[in-house]
C-alpha positions in Angstrom: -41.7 -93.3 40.2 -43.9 -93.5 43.5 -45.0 -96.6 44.3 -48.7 -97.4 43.5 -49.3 -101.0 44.9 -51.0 -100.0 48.3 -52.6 -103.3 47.0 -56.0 -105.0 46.9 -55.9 -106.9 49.8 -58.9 -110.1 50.7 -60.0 -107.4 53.6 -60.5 -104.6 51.5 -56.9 -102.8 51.6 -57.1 -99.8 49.6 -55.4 -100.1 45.9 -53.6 -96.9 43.8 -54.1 -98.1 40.6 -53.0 -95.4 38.8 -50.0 -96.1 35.9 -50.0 -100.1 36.6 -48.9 -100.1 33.0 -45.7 -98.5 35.2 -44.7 -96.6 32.1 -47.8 -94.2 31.5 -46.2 -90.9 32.5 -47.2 -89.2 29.1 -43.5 -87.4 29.0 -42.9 -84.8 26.3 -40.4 -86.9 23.7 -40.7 -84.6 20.6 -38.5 -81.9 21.3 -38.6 -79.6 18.2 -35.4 -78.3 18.3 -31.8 -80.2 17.9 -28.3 -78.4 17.7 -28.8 -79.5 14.0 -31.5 -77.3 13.5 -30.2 -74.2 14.6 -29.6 -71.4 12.1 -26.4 -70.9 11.0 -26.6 -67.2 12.4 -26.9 -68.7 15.9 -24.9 -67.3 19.2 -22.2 -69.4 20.3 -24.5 -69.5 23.1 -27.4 -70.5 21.4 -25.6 -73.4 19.6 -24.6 -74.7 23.0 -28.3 -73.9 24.1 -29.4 -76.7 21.5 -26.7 -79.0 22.3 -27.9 -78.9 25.9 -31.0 -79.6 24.8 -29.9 -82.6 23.0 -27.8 -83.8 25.5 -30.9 -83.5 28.3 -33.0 -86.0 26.2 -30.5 -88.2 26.0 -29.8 -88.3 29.4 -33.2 -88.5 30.1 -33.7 -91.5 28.0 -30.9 -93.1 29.8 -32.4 -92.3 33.3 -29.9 -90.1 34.1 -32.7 -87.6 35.6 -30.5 -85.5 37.6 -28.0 -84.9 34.9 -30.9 -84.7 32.7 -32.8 -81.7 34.8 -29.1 -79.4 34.9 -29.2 -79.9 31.1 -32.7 -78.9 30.3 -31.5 -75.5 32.7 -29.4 -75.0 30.5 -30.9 -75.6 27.2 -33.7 -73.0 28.4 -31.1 -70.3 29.8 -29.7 -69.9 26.4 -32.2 -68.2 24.7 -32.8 -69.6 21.2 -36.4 -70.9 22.3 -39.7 -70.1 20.7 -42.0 -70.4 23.6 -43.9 -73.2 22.3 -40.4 -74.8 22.7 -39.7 -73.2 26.1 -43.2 -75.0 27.2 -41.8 -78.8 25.6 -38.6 -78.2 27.8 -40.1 -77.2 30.7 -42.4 -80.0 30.8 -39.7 -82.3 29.7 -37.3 -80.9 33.0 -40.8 -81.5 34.9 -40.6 -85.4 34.0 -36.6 -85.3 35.0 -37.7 -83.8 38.2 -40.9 -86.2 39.2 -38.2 -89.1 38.5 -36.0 -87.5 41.3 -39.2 -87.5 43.8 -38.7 -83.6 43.6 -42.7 -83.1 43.2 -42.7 -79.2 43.9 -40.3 -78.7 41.4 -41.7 -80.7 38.9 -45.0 -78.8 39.5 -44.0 -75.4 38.7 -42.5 -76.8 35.8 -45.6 -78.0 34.6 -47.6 -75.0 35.6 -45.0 -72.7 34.0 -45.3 -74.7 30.8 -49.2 -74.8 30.8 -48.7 -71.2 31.4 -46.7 -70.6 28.2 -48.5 -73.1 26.1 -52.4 -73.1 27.5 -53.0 -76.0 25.0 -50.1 -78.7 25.7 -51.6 -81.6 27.0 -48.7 -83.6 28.5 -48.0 -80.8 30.9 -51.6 -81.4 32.0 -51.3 -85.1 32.3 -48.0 -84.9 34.1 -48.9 -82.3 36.5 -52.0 -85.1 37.4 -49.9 -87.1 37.8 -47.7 -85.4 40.6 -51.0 -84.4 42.1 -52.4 -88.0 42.2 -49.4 -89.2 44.1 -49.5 -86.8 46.5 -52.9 -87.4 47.0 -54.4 -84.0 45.8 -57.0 -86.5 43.7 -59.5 -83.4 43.0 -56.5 -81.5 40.8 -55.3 -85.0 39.0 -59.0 -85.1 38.1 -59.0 -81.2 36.7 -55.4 -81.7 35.0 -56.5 -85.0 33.2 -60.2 -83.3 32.4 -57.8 -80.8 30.9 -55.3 -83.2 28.9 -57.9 -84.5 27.6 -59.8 -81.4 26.4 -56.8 -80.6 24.9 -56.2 -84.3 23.8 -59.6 -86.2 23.0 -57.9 -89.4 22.2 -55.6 -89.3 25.3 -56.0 -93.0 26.2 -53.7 -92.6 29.0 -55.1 -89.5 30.3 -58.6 -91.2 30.9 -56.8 -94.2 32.2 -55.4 -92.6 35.0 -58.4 -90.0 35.3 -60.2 -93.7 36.2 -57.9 -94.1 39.0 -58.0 -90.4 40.8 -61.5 -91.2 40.8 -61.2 -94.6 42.2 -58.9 -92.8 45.0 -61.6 -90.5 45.9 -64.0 -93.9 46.0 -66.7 -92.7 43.0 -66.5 -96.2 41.1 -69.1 -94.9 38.9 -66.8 -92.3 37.2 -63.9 -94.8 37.3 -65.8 -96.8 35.2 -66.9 -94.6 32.7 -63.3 -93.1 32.4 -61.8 -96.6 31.7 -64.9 -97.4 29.4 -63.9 -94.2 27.5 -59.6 -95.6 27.5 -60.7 -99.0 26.0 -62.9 -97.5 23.4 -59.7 -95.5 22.0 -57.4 -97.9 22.6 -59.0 -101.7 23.1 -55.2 -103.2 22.6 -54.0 -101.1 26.4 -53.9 -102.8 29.6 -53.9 -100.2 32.1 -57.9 -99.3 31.9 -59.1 -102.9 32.1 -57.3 -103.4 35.2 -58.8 -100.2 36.5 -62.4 -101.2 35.5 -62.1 -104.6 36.9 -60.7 -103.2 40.3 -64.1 -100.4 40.4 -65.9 -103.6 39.7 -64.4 -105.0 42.3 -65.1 -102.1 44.7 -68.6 -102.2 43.4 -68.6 -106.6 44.4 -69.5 -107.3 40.8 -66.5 -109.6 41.1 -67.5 -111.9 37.8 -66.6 -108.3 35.7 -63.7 -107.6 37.9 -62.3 -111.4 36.7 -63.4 -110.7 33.2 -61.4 -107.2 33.2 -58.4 -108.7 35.0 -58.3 -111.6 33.0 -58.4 -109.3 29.6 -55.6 -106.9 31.4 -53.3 -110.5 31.1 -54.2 -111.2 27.3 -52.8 -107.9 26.8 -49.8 -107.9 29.1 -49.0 -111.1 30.3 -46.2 -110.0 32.3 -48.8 -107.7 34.3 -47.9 -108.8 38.1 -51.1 -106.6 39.3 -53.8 -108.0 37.4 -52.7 -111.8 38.2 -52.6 -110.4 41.8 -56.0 -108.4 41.4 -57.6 -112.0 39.7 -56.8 -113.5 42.4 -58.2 -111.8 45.2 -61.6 -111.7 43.2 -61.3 -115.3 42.5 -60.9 -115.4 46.4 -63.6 -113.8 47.1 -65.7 -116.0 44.6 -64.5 -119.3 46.5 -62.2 -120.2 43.9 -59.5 -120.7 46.4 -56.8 -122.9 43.8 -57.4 -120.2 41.4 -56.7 -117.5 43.5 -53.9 -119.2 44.7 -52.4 -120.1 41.0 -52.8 -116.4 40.0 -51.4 -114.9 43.5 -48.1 -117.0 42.7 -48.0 -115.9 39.4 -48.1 -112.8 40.5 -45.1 -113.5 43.1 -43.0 -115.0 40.5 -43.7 -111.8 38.0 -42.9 -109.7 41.2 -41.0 -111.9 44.0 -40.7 -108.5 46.5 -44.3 -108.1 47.1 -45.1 -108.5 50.3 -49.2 -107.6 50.8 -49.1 -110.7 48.0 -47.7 -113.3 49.7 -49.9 -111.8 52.7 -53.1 -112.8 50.7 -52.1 -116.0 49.4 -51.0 -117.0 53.1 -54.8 -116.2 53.8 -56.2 -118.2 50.8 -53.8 -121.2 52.2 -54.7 -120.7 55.4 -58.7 -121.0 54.5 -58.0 -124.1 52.5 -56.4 -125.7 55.7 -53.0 -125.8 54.5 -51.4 -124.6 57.5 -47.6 -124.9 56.5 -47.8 -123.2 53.4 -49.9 -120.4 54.9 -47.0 -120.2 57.7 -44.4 -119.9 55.4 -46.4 -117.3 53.4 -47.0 -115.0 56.2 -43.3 -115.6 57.1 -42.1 -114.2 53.5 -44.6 -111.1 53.7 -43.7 -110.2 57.5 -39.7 -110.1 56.5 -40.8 -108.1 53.4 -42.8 -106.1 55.6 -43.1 -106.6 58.8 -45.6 -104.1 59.7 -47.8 -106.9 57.8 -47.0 -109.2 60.8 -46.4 -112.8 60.5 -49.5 -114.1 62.1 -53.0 -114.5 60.5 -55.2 -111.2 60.9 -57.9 -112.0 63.2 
């Protein structure tokens, strides 16, 4: 998956926030067909057809994508599908492929799938999703207006719908979208992290904290809302808190660089020079376009 942690930064550095959950893709599990299923007046090619089809979920599951997409191409070239099936595959091969980076690909997929099936909601969510991160934010907002039609209690769908809006910098919707997540699903992470980071945006940072902190009760294991916490606890002058929750987040997620960036600021402010040194240090070799000097 694309990275999405063009992070929140203590000068404003634009966030992706889309999927922090990291596993929100909304990918088409329930395949309604298995090589068990198939009538005993199947093709030989048919049965194989099925088998594929099998095989391509399991592969899948294991995160053998590649392996996975071949399968799926075979599964749909053997012509035993109903095209409400076709439509699950396709969208399924569409997952395989956005794993692989191959967005085009996974695209048409999608777009043959909505095609097929007009009403099947993951192949709406999924193609937002390849549109989000390739920053087409208008057309994640359409395909997740349309999941969600489709869908009403597609939690997910208006979790991310939150963040294409908070790409295209209307904090308003972002909030309303998230508002809408937590009210079907008050036990998910994902929109309360989004809400807090509009908040944020908006400098409400008190409901930013409260979101952020509420994002942790769920998942403590959440490296972006400890990192998110603490920049607003930053930018509330609760340097030690910021600092406590930015090195949580480091210790949750050791590689991130814009982190240790931030909480060499925070150390910096609080006058404690070494620390702050050794900070910017860890973020420049992480990344050095970050550069291992305090921004001026």
């Amino acid at each position: 998956m694309k990275s999405f942690a063009k992070t929140l930064g203590l000068r404003g550095a634009y966030t992706k926030w889309i999927a922090v959950f990291g596993f929100v893709l909304g990918l088409q599990t329930a395949f309604p067909i298995t090589s068990s299923a198939v009538s005993p007046t199947a093709t030989l090619a048919e049965s194989k057809g099925a088998q594929a089809c099998d095989f391509a979920d399991m592969a899948r599951a294991k995160g053998e994508f590649k392996s996975a997409a071949e399968l799926y191409t075979r599964c749909t070239e053997a012509g035993h599908l109903s095209v409400e099936q076709k439509a699950r595959v396709l969208t399924n091969r569409g997952t395989a492929y956005y794993r692989l980076g191959q967005y085009d690909l996974a695209t048409n997929d999608f777009s043959d799938a909505i095609n097929l099936n007009p009403s099947l909601a993951a192949a709406y969510y999924n193609r937002g999703l390849v549109a989000y991160v390739t920053d087409r934010y208008d057309d994640a907002v359409a395909d997740y207006s349309q999941a969600i039609r489709h869908k009403p209690d597609y939690h997910e769908a208006y979790c991310n719908r939150g963040g294409a809006y908070i790409a295209m910098g209307d904090y308003i919707r972002a909030i309303e979208s998230a508002t809408e997540a937590i009210n079907l699903h008050p036990t998910f992470a994902c929109p309360f992290n989004n809400r807090g980071y509009a908040y944020s945006r908006q400098g409400d940072f008190q409901r930013a904290i409260e979101d952020y902190s509420q994002a942790i009760r769920i998942n403590p294991k959440l490296a972006s809302a400890y990192h998110n916490r603490g920049v607003a606890f930053a930018k509330t002058g609760k340097n030690q808190q910021a600092i406590s929750d930015l090195s949580e987040a480091l210790r949750l997620r050791p590689d991130w660089a814009r982190a240790y960036r931030n909480r060499g600021d925070i150390h910096s402010k609080v006058g404690d020079t070494e620390s702050a040194s050794r900070d910017y240090a860890e973020a420049h070799r992480l990344n050095p376009a970050l550069g291992a000097q305090p921004e001026r």
